[in-house]
DOFI-659871 format. One record per residue (C-alpha): residue number from 1; x, y, z. Coordinates in steps of 0.5 Angstrom, whole numbers, m for minus. Example, Ala and Ser with C-alpha at 12.3 -4.5 7.8 and 13.67 -1.06 7.14 Angstrom:
     i      px      py      pz
     1      25      m9      16
     2      27      m2      14
% end
This chain:
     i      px      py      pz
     1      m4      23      52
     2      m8      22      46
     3      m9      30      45
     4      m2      31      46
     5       0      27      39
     6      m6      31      35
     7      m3      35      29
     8      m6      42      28
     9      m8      46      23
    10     m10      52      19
    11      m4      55      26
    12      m2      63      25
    13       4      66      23
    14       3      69      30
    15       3      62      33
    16       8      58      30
    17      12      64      32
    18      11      63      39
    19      11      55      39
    20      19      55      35
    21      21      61      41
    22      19      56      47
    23      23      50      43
    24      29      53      41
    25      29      56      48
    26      29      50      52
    27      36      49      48
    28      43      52      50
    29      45      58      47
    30      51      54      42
    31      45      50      39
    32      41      55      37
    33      43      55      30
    34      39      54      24
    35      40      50      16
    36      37      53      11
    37      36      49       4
    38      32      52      m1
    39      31      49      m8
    40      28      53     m13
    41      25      55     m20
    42      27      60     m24
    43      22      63     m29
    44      24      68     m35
    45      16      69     m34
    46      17      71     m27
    47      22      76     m23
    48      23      72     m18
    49      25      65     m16
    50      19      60     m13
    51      20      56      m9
    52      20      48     m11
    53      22      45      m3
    54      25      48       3
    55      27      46       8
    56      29      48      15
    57      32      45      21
    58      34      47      28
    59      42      44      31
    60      49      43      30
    61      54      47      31
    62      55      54      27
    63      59      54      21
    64      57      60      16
    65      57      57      10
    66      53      60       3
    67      52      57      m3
    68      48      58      m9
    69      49      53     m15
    70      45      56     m20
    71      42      51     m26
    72      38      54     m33
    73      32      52     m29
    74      33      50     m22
    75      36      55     m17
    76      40      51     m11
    77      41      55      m5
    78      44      54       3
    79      46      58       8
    80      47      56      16
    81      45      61      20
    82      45      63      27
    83      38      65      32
    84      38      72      30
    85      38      70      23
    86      33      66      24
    87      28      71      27
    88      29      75      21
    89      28      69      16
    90      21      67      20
    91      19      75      19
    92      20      73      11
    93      17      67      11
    94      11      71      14
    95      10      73       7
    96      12      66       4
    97      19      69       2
    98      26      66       4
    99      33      70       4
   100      38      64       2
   101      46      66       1
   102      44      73      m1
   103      38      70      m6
   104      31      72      m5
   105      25      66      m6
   106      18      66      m5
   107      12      62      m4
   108       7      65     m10
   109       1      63      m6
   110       3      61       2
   111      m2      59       5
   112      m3      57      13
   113       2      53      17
   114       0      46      20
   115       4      42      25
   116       5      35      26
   117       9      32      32
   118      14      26      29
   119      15      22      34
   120      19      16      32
   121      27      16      34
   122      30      15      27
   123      26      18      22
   124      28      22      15
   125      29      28      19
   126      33      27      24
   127      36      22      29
   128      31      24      35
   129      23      26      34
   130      21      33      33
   131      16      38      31
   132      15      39      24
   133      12      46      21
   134      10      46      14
   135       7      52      10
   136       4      51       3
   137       3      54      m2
   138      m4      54      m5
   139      m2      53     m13
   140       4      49     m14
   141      11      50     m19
   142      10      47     m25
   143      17      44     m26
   144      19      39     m30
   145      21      32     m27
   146      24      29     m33
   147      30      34     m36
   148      37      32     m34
   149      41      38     m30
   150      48      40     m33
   151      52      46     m31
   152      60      47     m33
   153      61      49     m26
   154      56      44     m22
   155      54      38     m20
   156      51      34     m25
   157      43      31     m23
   158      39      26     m28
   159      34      30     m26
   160      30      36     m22
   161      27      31     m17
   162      34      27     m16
   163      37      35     m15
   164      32      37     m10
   165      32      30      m6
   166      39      30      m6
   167      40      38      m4
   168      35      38       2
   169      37      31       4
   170      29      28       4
   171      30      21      m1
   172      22      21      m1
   173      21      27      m5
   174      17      25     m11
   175      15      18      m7
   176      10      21      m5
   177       8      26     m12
   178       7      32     m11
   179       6      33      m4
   180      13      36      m3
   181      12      42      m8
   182      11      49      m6
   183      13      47       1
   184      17      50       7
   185      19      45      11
   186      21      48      18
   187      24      42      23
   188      26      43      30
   189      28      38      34
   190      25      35      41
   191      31      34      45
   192      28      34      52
   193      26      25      52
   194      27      20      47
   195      29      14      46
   196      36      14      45
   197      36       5      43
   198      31      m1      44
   199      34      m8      44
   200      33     m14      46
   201      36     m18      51
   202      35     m25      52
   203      28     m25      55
   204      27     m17      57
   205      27     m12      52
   206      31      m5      54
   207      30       1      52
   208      36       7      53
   209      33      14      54
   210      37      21      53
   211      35      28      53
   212      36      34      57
   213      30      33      62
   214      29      25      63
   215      26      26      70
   216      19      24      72
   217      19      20      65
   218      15      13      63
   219      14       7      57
   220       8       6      57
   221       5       2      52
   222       0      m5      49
   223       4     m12      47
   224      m1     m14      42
   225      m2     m22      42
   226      m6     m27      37
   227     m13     m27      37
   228     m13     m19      38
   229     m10     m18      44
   230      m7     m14      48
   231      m3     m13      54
   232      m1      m5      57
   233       4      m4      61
   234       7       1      64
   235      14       2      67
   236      18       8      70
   237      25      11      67
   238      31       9      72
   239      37      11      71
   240      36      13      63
   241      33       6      62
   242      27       1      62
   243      27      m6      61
   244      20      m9      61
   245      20     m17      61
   246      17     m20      53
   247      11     m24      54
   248      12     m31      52
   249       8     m30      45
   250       6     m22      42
   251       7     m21      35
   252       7     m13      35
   253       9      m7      41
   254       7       0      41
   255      11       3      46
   256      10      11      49
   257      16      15      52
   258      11      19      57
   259      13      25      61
   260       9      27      68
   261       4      30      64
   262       3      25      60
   263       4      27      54
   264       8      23      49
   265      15      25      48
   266      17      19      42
   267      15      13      41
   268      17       6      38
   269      11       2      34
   270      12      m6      31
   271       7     m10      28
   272       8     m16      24
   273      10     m13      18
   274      13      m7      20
   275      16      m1      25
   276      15       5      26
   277      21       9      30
   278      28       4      31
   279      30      m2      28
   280      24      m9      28
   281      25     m13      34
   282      25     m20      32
   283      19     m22      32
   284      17     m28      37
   285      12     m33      35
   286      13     m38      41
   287      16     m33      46
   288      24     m30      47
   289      25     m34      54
   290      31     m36      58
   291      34     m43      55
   292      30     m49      58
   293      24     m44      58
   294      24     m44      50
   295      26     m51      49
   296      21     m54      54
   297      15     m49      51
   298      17     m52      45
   299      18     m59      46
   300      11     m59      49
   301       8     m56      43
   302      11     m61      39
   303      12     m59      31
   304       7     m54      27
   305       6     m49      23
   306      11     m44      26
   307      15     m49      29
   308      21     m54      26
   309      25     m59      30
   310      32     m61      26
   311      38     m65      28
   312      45     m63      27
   313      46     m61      21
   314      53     m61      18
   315      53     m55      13
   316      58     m58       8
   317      53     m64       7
   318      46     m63       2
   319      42     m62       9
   320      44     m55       9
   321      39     m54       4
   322      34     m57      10
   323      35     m50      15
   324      34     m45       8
   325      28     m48       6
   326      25     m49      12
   327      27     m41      14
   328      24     m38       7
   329      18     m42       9
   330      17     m39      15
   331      18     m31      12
   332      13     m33       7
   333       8     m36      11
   334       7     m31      18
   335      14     m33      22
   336      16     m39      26
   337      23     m42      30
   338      26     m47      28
   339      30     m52      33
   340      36     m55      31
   341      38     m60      36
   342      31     m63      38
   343      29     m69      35
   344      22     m70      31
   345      19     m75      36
   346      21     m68      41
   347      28     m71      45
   348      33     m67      46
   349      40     m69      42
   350      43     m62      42
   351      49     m60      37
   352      55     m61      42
   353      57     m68      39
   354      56     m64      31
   355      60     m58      32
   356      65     m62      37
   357      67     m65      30
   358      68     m60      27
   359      72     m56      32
   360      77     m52      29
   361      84     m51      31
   362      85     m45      36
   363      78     m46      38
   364      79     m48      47
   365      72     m50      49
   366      66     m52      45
   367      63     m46      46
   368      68     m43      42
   369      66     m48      36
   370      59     m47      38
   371      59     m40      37
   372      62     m41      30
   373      57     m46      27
   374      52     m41      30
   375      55     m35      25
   376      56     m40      20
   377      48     m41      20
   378      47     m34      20
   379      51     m33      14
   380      48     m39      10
   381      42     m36      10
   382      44     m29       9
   383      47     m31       2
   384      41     m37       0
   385      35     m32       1
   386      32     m27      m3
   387      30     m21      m1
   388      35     m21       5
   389      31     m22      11
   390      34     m21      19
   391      33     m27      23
   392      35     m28      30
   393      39     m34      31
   394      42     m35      38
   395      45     m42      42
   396      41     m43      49
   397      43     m50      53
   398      38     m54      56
   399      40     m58      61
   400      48     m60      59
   401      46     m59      51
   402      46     m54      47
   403      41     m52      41
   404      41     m47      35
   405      34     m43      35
   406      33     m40      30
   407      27     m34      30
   408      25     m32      23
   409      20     m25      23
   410      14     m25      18
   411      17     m23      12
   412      16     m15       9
   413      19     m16       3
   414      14     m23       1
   415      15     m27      m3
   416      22     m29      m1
   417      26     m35      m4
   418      32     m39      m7
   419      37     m34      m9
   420      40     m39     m15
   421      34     m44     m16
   422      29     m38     m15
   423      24     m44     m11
   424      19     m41      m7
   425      17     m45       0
   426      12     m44       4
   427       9     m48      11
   428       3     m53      10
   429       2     m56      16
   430       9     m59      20
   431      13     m58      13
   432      15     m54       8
   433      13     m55       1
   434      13     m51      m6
   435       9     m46      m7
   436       3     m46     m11
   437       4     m42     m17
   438      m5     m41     m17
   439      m7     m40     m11
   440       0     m38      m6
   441       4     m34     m11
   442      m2     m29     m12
   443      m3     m29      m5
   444       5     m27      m3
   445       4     m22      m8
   446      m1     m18      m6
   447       1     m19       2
   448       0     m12       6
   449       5     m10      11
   450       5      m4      15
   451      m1      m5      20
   452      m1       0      26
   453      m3      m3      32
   454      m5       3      36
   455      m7      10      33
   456      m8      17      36
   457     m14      17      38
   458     m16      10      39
   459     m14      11      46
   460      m9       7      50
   461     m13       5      57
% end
């Protein structure tokens, strides 16, 4: 499997050329269209414009459209094409040149062509994973990222990169420097498997599966848990879905969507920090669970670093302040879950007599009025905590009562704090306190994020 998600380099014209053809014929013939955008440079120096960024994407429906936007120094170029246009844009390309909208540009030095599988659902290219080739030239355009773009009869941009970014539809052209200049960029689709959705619910974690071939296909994967861990698993796709059951402590996930061959058609990672694929999944410290799984787990750990019990709190009284400290110092401090409804000596009060209280008229049952004190939770946080934070915050009843559980993932964005009094908290022991400016402070600063939990060639099992 792991050789299947290699990249490749140094590939031939020739090569390329044959990988595209089997892609795009595994497609019907009405998708086989081709977006061209191409940005370039126009010299005096030089009779031809050079290329800055091109890119090329394989999909939609096809609409012949062109246009060129011509700037001083910036030429911006589009044009849709069908399969038989694009054989002859790849023959072009075979000596570093595009043909856009009736516009030659070229590649001063072309190179050799690479190829990188993006297995990840929701990426900058597209909304499925897909093979990416690229074509590099090996001297770079010297453009100037600076000087403003105006034109009487186009668009005006700030600047080149912010034309060029825009133009091509790639926001991280110059985030990652100048490893986007002077590149052909040729995008197709892998549109036989993919995961279409990965959600939670309750205890289970389901991923949704599209695509024109889904049969024979598998999530196979690892939970990572504490102390370096690791739990692999592996389920067949059933009628397009796979739901695996959350283990009752993990904090990251890498999960692969396989077919017969084994070979890796996407891919959705999670760390503590960070996700690669769809959106994070609320990381769990003390495990999803049903109800009484949840509230017994944690009223027979009792409070600590990652988890808090409080009463009901009234969100009108100063309490209310109580849910965002505690919910700022569990994302600044690696994560935690706060129970309101549990008291400190680990009984069970709930907040059925609380929100009965405070019932609105209209609202029938105590569900009803449950509910809207979970929302009003939620949007409490939302407007407290800077930078904003997602947390999970769901209602589960546990033996006639109902308890608020709040589940706040390890924050990316550190440090997280007050948003009108500025106050920074973290978890010290049982408690939240303030952050210490000397020794706290430094360290959420220089927080790292973005751990991969697996890598190619690490191997899965």
């Amino acid at each position: 499997m792991n050789e299947s998600i290699r990249d490749e380099l140094d590939l031939s014209y020739e090569a390329v050329k044959d990988q595209i053809a089997r892609l795009v014929s595994a497609l019907p013939p009405s998708e086989r269209v081709f977006r061209v955008r191409c940005a370039a440079l126009v010299s005096d120096r030089e009779s031809e414009p050079e290329i800055v960024l091109c890119r090329i994407d394989l999909g939609g429906r096809l609409g012949i459209q062109k246009e060129v936007r011509r700037y001083r120094e910036l030429l911006l170029l589009r044009e849709t094409v069908d399969e038989a246009g694009f054989v002859v844009c790849l023959d072009n390309l075979a000596v570093g040149r595009v043909d856009v909208g009736g516009q030659s540009a070229c590649l001063r030095a072309p190179g050799s062509y690479w190829r990188q599988r993006y297995l990840r659902s929701e990426s900058e290219w597209s909304h499925q994973p897909g093979e990416l080739f690229s074509l590099e030239s090996t001297r770079r355009p010297n453009i100037s990222f600076h000087r403003p773009l105006v034109s009487y009869a186009h668009e005006y941009y700030p600047s080149p990169l912010a034309a060029i970014s825009t133009w091509v539809d790639l926001p991280s052209v110059g985030v990652r420097g100048y490893t986007d200049v002077g590149v052909v960029r040729l995008f197709v689709a892998q549109r036989r498997a993919y995961f279409r959705s990965v959600e939670r619910h309750d205890d289970d974690l389901k991923f949704g599966i599209d695509g024109t071939a889904i049969t024979g296909l598998a999530v196979r994967g690892a939970w990572l848990g504490p102390g370096e861990q690791f739990a692999p698993f592996h389920a067949p796709v059933k009628d397009r879905v796979t739901v695996l059951q959350i283990p009752e402590r993990w904090t990251g996930l890498d999960s692969f969507l396989v077919d017969a061959q084994d070979e890796v058609l996407d891919c959705h990672r999670q760390g503590r920090y960070a996700a690669s694929g769809h959106a994070p999944i609320p990381l769990n410290v003390g495990g999803f669970g049903s109800g009484t799984a949840v509230i017994e787990s944690a009223i027979a750990r009792g409070e600590g670093e990652a988890l808090e019990f409080k009463s009901f709190i009234d969100l009108s009284s100063q309490k209310a302040h109580d849910i965002v400290k505690t919910v700022i110092a569990f994302a600044n401090s690696g994560g935690g879950r706060l129970l309101i409804g549990v008291e400190d000596d680990c009984s069970v009060s709930g907040i059925d007599r609380g929100v009965r209280k405070s019932r609105e008229t209209g609202e029938r049952d105590l569900d009803q009025a449950a509910e809207r004190y979970r929302g009003s939770v939620l949007a409490r946080v939302k407007d407290a905590v800077v930078p904003e934070i997602e947390i999970d915050v769901r209602v589960v009843s546990y033996r006639g009562l109902k308890v608020l559980v709040l589940d706040v993932p390890a924050g990316q964005g550190t440090p997280y704090s007050v948003l009108q009094s500025k106050r920074i908290y973290v978890r010290r022991g049982s408690s939240s306190a303030l952050a210490d400016p000397r020794t706290d402070i430094p360290r959420l600063c220089r927080q790292e994020f973005g751990h991969g939990l697996f890598r190619p060639g690490t191997g899965l099992g």
